[in-house]
DRENFILO-473052 format. One record per atom (N, C-alpha, C): x, y, z; residue in one letter. Coordinates in steps of 0.1 Angstrom, whole numbers, padded with zeros to 4 digits, always signed. Example, Ala and Ser with C-alpha at 12.3 -4.5 7.8 and 13.67 -1.06 7.14 Angstrom:
DRENFILO-473052
+0132-0057+0078a
+0123-0045+0078a
+0132-0033+0078a
+0128-0022+0071s
+0137-0011+0071s
+0129+0000+0079s
end
This chain:
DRENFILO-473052
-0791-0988+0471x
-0803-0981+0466x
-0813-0992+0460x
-0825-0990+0458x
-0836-0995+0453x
-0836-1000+0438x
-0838-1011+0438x
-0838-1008+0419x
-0852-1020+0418x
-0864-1010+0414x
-0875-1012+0410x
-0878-1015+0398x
-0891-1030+0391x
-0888-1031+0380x
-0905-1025+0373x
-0899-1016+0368x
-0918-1014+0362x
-0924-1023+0352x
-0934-1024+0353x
-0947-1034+0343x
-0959-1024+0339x
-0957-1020+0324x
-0970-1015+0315x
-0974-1020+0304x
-0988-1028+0310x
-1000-1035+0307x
-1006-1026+0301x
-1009-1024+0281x
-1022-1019+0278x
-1021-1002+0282x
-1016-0997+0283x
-1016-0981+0290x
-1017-0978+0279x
-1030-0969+0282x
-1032-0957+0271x
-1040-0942+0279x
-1041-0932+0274x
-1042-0920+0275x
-1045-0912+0267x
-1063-0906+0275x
-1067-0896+0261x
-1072-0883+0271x
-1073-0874+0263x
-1076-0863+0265x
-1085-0855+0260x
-1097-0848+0271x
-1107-0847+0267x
-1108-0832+0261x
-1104-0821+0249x
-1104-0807+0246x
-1114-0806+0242x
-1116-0791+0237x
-1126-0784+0227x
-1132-0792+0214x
-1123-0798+0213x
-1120-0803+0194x
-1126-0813+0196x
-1126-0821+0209x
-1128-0838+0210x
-1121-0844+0218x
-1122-0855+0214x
-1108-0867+0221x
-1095-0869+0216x
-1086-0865+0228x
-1074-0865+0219x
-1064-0878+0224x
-1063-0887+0217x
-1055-0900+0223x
-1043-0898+0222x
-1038-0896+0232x
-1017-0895+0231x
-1012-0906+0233x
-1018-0916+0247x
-1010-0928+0244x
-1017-0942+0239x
-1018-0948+0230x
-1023-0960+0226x
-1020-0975+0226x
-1025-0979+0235x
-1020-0991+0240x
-1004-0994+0246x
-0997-0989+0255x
-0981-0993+0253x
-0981-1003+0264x
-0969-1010+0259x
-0970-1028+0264x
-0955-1028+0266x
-0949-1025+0280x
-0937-1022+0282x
-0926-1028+0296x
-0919-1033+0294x
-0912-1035+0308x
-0900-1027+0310x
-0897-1025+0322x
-0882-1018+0324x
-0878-1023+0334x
-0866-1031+0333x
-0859-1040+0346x
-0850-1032+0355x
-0850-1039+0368x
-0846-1030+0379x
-0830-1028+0374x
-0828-1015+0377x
-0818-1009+0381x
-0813-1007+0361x
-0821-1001+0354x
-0820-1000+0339x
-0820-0986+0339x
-0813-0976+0331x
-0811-0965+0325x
-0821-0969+0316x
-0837-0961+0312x
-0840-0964+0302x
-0849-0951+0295x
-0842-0951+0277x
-0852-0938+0278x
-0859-0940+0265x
-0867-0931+0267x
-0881-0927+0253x
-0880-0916+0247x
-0877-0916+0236x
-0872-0914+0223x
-0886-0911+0215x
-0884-0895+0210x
-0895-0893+0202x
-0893-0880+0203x
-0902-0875+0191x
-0903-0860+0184x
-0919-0853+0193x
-0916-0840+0195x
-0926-0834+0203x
-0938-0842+0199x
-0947-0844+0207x
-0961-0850+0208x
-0965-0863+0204x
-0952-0871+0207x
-0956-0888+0206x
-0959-0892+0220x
-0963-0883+0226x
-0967-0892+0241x
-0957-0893+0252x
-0944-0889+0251x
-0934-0896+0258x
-0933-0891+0274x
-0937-0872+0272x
-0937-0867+0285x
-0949-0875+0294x
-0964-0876+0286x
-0973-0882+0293x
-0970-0896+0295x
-0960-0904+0292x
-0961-0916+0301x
-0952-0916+0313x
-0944-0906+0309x
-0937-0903+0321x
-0942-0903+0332x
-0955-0888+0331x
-0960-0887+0335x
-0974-0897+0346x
-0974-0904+0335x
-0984-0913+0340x
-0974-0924+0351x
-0960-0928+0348x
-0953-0933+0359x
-0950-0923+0373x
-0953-0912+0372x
-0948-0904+0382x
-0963-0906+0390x
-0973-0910+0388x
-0982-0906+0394x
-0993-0894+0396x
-0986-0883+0382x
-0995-0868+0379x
-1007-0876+0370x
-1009-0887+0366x
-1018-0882+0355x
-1025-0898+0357x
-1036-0900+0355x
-1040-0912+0357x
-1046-0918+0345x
-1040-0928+0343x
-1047-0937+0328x
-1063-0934+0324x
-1062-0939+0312x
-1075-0938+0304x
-1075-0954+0305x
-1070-0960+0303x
-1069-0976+0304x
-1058-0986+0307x
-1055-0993+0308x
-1043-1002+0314x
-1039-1004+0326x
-1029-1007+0327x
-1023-1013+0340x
-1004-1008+0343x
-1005-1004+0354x
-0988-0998+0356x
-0987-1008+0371x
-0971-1015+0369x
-0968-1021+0379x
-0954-1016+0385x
-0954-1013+0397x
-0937-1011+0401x
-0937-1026+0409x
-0927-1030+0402x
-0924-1049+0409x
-0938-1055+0414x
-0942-1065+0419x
-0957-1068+0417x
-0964-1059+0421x
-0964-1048+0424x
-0975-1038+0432x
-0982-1032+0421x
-0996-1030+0416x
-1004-1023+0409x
-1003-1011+0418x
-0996-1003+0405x
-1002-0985+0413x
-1007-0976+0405x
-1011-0981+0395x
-1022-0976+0391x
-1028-0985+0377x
-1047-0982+0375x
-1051-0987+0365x
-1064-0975+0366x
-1073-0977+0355x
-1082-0966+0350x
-1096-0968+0361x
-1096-0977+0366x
-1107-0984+0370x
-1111-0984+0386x
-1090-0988+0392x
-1087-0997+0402x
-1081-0991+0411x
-1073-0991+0419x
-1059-0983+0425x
-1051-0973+0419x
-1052-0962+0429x
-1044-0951+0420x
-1033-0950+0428x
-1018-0949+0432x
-1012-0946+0438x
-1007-0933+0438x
-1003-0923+0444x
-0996-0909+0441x
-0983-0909+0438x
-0979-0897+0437x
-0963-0898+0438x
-0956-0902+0448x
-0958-0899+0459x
-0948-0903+0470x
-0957-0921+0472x
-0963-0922+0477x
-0969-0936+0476x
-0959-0946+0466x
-0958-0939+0456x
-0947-0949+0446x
-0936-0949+0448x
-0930-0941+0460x
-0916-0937+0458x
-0903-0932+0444x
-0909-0921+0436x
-0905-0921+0430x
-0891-0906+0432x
-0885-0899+0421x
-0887-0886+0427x
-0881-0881+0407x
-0880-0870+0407x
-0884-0865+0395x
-0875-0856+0393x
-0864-0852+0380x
-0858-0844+0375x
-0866-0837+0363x
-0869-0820+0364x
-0877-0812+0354x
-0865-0810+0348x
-0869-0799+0332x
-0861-0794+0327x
-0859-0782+0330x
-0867-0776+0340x
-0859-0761+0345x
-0855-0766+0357x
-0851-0771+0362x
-0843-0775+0373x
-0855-0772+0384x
-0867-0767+0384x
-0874-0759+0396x
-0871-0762+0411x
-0856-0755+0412x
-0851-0749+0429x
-0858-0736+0434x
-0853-0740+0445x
-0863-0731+0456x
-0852-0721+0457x
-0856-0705+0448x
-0848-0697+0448x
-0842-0688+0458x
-0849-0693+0473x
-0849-0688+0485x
-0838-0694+0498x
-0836-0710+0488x
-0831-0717+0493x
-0816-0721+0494x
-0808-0722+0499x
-0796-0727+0499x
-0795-0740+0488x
-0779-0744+0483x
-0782-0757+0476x
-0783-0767+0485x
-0777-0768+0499x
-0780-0776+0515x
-0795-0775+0516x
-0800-0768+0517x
-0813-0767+0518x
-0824-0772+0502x
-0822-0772+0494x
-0824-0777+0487x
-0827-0787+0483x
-0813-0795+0486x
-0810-0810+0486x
-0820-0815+0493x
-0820-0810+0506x
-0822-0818+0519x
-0837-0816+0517x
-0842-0809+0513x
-0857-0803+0513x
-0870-0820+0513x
-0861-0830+0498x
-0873-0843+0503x
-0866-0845+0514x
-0857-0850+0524x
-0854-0857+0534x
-0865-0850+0545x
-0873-0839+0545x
-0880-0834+0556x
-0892-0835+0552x
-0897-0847+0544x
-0907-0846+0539x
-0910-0858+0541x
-0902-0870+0545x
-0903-0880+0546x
-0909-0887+0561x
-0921-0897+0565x
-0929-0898+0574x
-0920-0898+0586x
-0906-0904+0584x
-0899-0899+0599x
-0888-0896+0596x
-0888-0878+0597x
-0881-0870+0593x
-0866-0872+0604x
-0853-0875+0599x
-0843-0877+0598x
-0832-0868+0607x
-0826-0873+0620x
-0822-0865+0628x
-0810-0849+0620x
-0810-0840+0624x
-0801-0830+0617x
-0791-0834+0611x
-0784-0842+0623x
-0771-0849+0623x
-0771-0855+0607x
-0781-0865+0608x
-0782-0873+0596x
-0785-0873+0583x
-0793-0860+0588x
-0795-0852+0571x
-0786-0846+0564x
-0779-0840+0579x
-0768-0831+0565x
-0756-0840+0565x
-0753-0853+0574x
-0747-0861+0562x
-0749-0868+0553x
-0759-0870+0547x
-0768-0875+0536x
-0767-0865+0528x
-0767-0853+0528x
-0770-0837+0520x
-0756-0837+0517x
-0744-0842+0522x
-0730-0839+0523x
-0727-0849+0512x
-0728-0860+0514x
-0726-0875+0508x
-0732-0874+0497x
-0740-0866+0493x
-0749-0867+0480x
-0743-0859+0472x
-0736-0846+0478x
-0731-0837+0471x
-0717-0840+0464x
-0712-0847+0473x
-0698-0850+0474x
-0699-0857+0457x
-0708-0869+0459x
-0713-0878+0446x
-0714-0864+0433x
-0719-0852+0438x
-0723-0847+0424x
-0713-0837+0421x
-0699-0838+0427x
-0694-0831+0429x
-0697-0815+0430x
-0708-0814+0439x
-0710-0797+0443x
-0711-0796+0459x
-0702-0800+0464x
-0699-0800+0481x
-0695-0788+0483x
-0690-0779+0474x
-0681-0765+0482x
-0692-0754+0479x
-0703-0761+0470x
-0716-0749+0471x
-0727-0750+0477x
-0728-0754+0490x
-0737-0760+0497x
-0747-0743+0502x
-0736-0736+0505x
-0739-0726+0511x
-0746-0714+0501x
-0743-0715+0489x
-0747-0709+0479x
-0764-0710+0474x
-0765-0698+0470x
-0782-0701+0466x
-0785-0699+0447x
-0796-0704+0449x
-0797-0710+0431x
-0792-0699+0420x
-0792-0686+0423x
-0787-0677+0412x
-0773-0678+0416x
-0769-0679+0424x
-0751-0674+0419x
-0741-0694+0415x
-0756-0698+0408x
-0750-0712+0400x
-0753-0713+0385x
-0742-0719+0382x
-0743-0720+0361x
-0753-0729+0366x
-0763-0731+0349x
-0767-0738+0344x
-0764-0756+0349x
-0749-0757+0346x
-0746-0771+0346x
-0748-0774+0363x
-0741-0763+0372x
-0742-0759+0390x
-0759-0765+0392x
-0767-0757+0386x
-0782-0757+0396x
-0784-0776+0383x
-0786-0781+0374x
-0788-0791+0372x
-0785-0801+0380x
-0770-0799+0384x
-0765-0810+0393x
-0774-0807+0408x
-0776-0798+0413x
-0784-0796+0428x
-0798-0801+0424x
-0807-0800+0410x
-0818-0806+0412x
-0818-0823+0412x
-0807-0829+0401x
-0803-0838+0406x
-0796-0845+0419x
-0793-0835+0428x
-0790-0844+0442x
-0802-0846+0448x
-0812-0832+0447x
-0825-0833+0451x
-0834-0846+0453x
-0832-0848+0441x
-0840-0864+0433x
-0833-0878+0437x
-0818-0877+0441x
-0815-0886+0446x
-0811-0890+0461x
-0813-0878+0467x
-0808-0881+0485x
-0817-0887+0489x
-0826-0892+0485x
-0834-0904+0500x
-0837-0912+0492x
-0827-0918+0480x
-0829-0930+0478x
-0844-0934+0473x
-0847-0930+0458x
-0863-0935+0458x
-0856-0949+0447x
-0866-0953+0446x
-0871-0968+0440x
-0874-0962+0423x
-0876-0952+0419x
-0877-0948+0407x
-0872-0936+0402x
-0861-0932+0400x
-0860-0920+0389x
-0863-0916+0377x
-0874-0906+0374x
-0872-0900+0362x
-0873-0885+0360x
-0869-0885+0347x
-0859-0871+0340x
-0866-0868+0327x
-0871-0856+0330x
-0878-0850+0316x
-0869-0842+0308x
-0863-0847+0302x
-0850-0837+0294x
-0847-0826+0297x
-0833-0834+0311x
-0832-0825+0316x
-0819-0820+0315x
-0815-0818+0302x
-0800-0811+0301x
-0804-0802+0288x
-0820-0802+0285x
-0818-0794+0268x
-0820-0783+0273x
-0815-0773+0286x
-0813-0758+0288x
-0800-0757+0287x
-0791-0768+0283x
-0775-0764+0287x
-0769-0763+0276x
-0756-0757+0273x
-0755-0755+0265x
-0746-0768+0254x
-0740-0770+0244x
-0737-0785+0237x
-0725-0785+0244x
-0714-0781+0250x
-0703-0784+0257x
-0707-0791+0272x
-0716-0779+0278x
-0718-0785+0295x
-0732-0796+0290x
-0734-0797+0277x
-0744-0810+0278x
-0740-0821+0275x
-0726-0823+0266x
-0720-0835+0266x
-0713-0837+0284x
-0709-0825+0287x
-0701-0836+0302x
-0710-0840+0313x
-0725-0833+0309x
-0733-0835+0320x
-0738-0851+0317x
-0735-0850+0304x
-0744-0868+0298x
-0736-0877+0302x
-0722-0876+0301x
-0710-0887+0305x
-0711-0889+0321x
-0714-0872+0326x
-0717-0876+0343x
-0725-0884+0351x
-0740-0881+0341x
-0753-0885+0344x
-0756-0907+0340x
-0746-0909+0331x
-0746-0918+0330x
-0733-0926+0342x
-0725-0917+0349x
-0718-0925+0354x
-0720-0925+0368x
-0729-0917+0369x
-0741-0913+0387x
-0753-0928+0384x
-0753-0927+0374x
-0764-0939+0376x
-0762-0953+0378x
-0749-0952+0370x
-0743-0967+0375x
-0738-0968+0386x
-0735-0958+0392x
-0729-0962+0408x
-0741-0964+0417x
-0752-0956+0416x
-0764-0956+0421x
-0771-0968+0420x
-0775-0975+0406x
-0782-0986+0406x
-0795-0985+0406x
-0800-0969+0407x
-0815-0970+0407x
-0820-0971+0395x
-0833-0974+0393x
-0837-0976+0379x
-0848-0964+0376x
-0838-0959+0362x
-0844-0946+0355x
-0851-0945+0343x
-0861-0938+0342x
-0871-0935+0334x
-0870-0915+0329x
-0859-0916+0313x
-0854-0908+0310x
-0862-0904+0296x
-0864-0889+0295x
-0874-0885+0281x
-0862-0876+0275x
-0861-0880+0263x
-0858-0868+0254x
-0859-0867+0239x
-0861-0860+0234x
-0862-0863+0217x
-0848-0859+0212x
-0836-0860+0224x
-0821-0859+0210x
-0820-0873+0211x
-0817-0878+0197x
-0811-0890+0198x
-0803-0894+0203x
-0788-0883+0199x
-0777-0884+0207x
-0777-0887+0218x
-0784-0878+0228x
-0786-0884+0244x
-0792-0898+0247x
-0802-0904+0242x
-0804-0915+0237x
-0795-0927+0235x
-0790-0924+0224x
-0777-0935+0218x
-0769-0935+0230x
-0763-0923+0240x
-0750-0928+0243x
-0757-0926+0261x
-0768-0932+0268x
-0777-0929+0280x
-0784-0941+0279x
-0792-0947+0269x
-0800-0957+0273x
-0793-0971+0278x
-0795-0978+0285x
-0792-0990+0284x
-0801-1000+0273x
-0814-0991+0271x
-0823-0997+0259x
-0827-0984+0257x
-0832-0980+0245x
-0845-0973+0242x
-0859-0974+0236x
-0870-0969+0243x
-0880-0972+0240x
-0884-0960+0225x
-0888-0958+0212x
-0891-0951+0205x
-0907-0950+0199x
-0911-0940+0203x
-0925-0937+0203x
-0928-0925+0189x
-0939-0930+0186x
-0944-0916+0177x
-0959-0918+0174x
-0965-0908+0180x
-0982-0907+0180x
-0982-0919+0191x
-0979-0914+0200x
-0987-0927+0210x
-0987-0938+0210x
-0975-0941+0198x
-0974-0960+0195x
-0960-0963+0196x
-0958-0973+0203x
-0944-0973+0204x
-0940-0985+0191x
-0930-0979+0185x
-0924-0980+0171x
-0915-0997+0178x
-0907-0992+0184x
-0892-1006+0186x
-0890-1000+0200x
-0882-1014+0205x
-0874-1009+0217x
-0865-1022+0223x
-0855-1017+0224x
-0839-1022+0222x
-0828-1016+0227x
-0818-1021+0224x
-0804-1014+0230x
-0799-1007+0218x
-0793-0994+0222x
-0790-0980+0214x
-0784-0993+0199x
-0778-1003+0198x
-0768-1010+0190x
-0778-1014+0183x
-0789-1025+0184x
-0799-1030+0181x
-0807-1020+0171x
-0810-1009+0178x
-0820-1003+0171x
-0817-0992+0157x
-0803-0992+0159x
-0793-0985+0150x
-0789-0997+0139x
-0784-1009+0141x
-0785-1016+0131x
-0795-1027+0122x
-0808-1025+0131x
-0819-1028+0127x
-0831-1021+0130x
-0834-1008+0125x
-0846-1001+0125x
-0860-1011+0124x
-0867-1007+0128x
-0883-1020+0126x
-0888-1011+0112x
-0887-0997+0107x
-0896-0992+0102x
-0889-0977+0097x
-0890-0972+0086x
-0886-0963+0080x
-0885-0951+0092x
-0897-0950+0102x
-0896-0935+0114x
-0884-0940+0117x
-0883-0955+0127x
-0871-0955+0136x
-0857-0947+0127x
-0857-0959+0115x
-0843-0958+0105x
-0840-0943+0107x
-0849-0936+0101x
-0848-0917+0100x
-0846-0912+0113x
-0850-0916+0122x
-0849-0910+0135x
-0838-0911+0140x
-0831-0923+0140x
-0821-0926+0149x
-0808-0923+0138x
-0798-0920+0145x
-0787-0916+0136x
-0780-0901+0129x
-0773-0896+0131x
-0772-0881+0130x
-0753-0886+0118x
-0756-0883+0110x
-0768-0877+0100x
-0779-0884+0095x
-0792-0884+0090x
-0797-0893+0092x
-0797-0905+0081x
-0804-0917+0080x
-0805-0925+0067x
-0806-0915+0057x
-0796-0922+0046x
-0798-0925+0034x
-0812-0928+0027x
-0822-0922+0023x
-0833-0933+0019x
-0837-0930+0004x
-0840-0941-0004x
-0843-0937-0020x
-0853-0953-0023x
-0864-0945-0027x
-0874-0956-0030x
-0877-0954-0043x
-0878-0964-0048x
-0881-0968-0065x
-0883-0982-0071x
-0880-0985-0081x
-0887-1000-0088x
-0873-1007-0090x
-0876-1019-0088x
-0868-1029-0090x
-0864-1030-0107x
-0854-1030-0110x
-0852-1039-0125x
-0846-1048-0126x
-0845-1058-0137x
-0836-1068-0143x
-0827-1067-0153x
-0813-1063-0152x
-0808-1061-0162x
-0794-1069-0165x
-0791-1075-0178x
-0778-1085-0179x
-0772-1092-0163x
-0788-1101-0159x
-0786-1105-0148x
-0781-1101-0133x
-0780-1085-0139x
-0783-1081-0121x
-0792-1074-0121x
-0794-1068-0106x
-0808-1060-0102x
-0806-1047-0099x
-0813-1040-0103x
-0811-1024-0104x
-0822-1022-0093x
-0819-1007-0088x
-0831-0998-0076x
-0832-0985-0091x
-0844-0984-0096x
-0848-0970-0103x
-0848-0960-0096x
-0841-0952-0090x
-0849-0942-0084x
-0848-0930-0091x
-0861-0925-0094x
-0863-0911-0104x
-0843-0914-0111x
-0837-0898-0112x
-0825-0901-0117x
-0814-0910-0112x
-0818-0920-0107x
-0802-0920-0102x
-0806-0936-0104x
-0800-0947-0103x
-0802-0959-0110x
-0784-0966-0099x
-0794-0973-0094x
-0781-0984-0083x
-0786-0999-0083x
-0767-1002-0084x
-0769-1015-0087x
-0768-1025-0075x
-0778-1029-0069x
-0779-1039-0056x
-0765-1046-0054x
-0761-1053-0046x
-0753-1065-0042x
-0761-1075-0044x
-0752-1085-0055x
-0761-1096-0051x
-0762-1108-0044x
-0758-1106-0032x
-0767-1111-0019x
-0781-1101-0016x
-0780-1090-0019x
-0790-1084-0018x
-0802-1088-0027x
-0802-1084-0038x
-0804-1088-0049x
-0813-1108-0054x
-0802-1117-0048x
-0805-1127-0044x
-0821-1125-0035x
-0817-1120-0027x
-0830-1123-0013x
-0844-1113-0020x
-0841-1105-0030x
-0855-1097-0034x
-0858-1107-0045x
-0854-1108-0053x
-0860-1116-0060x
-0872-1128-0055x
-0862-1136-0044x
-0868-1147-0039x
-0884-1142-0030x
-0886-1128-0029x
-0895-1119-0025x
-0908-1118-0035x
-0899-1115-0046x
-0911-1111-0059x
-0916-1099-0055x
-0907-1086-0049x
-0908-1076-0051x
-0905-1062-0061x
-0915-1058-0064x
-0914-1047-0078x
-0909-1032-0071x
-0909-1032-0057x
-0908-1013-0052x
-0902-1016-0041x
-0891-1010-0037x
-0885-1009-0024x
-0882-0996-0018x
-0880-0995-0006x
-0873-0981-0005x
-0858-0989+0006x
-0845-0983-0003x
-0833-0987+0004x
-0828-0975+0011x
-0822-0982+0024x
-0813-0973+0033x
-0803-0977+0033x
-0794-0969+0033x
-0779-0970+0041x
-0773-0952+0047x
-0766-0960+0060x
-0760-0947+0064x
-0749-0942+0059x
-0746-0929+0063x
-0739-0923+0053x
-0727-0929+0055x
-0723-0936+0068x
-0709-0941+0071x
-0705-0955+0066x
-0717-0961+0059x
-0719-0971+0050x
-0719-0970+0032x
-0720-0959+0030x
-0712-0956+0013x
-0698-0954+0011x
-0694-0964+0010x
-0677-0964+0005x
-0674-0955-0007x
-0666-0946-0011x
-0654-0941-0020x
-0652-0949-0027x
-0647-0950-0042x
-0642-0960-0044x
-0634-0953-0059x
-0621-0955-0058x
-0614-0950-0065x
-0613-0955-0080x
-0614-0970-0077x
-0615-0981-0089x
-0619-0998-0082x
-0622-1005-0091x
-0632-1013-0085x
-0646-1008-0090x
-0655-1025-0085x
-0670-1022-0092x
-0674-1012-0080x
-0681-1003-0087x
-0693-0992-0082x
-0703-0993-0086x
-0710-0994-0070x
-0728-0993-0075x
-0734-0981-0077x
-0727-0968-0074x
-0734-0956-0079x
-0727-0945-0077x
-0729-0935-0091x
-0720-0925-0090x
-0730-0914-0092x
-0726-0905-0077x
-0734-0892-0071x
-0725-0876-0078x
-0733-0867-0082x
-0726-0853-0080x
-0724-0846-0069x
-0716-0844-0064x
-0710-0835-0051x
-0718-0822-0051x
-0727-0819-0042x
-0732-0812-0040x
-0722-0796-0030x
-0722-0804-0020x
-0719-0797-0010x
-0706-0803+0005x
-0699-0796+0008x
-0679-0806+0015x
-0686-0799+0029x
-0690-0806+0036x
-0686-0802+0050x
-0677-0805+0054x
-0664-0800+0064x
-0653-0803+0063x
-0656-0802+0087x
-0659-0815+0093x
-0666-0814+0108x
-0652-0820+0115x
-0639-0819+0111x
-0633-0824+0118x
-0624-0831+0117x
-0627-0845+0123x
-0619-0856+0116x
-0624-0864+0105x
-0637-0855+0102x
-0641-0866+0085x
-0647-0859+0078x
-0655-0859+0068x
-0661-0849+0059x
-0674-0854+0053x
-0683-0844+0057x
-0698-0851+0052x
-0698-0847+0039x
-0700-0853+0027x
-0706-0848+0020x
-0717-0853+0008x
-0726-0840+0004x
-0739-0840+0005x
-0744-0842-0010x
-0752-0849-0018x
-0758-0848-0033x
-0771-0850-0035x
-0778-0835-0037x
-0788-0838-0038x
-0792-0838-0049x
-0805-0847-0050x
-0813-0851-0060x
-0827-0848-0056x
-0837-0854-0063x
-0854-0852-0062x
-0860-0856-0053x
-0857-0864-0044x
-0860-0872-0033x
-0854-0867-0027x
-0847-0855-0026x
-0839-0850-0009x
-0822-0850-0014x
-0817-0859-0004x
-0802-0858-0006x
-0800-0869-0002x
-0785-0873-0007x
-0777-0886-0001x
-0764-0878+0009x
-0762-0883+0019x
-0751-0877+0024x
-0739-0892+0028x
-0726-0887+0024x
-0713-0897+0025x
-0707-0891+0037x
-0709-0905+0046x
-0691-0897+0058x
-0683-0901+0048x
-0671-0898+0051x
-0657-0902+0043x
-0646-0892+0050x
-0633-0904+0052x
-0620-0898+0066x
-0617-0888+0053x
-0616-0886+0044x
-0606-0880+0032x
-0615-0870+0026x
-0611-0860+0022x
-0619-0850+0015x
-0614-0855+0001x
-0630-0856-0005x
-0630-0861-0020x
-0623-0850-0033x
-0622-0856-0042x
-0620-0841-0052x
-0623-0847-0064x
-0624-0836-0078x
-0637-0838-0085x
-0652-0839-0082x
-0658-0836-0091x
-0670-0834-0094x
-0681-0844-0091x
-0675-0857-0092x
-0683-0869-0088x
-0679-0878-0079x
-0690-0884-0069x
-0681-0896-0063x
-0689-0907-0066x
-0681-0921-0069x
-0684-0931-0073x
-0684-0941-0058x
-0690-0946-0054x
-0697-0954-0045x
-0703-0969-0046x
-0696-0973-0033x
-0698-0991-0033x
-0706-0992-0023x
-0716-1005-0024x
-0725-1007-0013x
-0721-1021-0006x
-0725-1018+0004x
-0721-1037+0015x
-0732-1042+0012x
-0740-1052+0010x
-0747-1056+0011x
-0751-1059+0028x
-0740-1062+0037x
-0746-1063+0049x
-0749-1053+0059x
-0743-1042+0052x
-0751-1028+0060x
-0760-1019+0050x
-0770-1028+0045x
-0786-1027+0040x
-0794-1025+0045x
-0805-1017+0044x
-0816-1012+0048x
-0828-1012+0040x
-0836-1028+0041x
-0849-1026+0027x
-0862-1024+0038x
-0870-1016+0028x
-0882-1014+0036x
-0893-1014+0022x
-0900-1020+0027x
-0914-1022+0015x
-0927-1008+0015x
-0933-1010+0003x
-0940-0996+0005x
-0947-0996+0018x
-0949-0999+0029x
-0954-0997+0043x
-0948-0990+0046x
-0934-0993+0043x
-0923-0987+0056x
-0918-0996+0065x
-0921-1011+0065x
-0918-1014+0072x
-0904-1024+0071x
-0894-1029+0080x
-0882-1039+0076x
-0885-1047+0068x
-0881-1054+0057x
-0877-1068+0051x
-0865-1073+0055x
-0869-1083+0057x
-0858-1093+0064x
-0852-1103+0054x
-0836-1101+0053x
-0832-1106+0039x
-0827-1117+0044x
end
């Protein structure tokens, strides 16, 4: 299979309504290397469907430049290429099958579309061979209603991949299924792509899908792309308070307040609650000459601590009990802090230690400090 490398130069996109000009994408400056699972990450209306879109060939820039491997195929000015022109092919989130159609007929439907259309013989082994891959060979005969949910996903996916294009992309396309057939479809969908090798251009706003699908993720909000990295990367170094909050289920920890000095160590004020830094942490703000911070840590980063120094002691709000660990929850003025922890706590308080090396400082911008 093809594995195509895209180049976006400057791409932006506005839209002309009632109201005015509406800019959704603003400047994005992006590569995606051949044969990459890669997806964009973001909360309804950061742009993510429209750049998709603008790689599929539906929508044509307001400015910039889109490259598949040296070829310009599109810019605002210059060359527009179409969809088929780009070789791309496209997974929706309603699967849109041809409800008339067989899932053989389905499949096969791009292969007859193609400038030199493919002897019988060879289409329906290609329609066979594809199915085989998606394991839905014994429903060939079958038509789109008498298939689950997870059944007709996989047929729009063979659809997209039997003639081999140079680009796949996927508009979130498992958020109609339900959370059981959408975890096995994610483990499937990521292990069809590695055997494939084509390079994909995947949209969704679950993170989850995200974390355990990208080979990198791109993270957008309002049309600006925030970071973009490998699910590991972006999880242990946020660029900016959105990413930090975005990524991660449950999400950051976050408490912003004033720095103190007290009997030589460094306190975080925050409204009631008063924590005492590490000092390697501690160390590196000073050397800052910072007065306001806002600190993160995830929840699977506040340690228990039975005895031994504690940097802060929370009232137990609320025991989720999810399993194999137990979230639980203390809210305060600023929202809440939430603790994983393997053990369900008891008593009324938990006292809490911090790593200093799984820290999260962000200055009043919002943006990383680098300790």
């Amino acid at each position: 299979m093809n594995a195509t490398k895209i180049t976006i130069k400057n791409l932006a996109k506005s839209f002309i309504t009632f109201r005015g000009r509406v800019d959704v994408l603003k400047g994005i400056d992006l590569e995606i290397e051949p044969g990459e699972f890669f997806v964009l990450l973001g909360p309804s209306g950061c742009g993510k469907s429209t750049l998709l879109n603008l790689l599929a060939g539906l929508e044509k820039p307001s400015s910039g430049e889109l490259y598949f491997d040296q070829e310009l195929v599109a810019s605002a000015t210059g060359k527009f290429s179409g969809p088929f022109e780009r070789d791309i092919s496209m997974v929706f989130q309603s699967y849109a099958l041809y409800p008339h159609m067989t899932v053989e007929e389905n499949i096969a439907f791009p292969l007859t579309n193609l400038p030199q259309v493919p002897a019988p013989e060879v289409m329906s082994a290609k329609v066979r061979e594809t199915a085989a891959l998606l394991q839905i060979d014994h429903l060939l005969d079958r038509k789109p209603a008498e298939l689950s949910g997870g059944q007709r996903q996989r047929v729009a996916i063979g659809r997209a991949i039997v003639r081999n294009p140079k680009v796949c992309l996927m508009d979130e396309p498992l958020s109609n299924l339900d959370a059981k057939l959408r975890n096995e479809m994610r483990a499937h969908l990521k292990d069809l792509q590695k055997k494939l090798g084509v390079t994909s251009v995947y949209v969704t706003h679950d993170q989850l899908e995200a974390m355990t699908l990208g080979h990198r993720i791109a993270i957008m909000n309002n049309g600006v792309l925030q970071q973009v990295g490998t699910p590991v990367e972006i999880y242990r170094a946020p660029i900016n308070q959105f990413v930090a909050k975005f990524i991660g289920s449950p999400t950051m920890n976050m408490l912003t307040g004033a720095l103190l000095e007290e009997n030589s160590a460094l306190y975080l004020q925050a409204d009631g609650l008063r924590i005492k830094l590490p000092e390697a942490t501690a160390a590196s703000l000073r050397a800052k000459n910072l007065k306001q911070i806002t600190l993160g840590v995830r929840p699977e980063r506040l340690y228990v601590k039975s005895e031994g120094e504690q940097n802060l002691t929370l009232p137990v709000s609320v025991i989720e009990n999810v399993g194999p660990e137990f979230l639980v929850y203390s809210f305060h003025k600023q929202g809440q802090i939430v603790v994983r922890t393997p053990e369900e706590p008891t008593g009324d308080n938990l006292n809490l230690a911090l790593d200093a090396e799984h820290l999260h400082l962000f200055d009043e911008q919002g943006n990383r400090i680098s300790c």
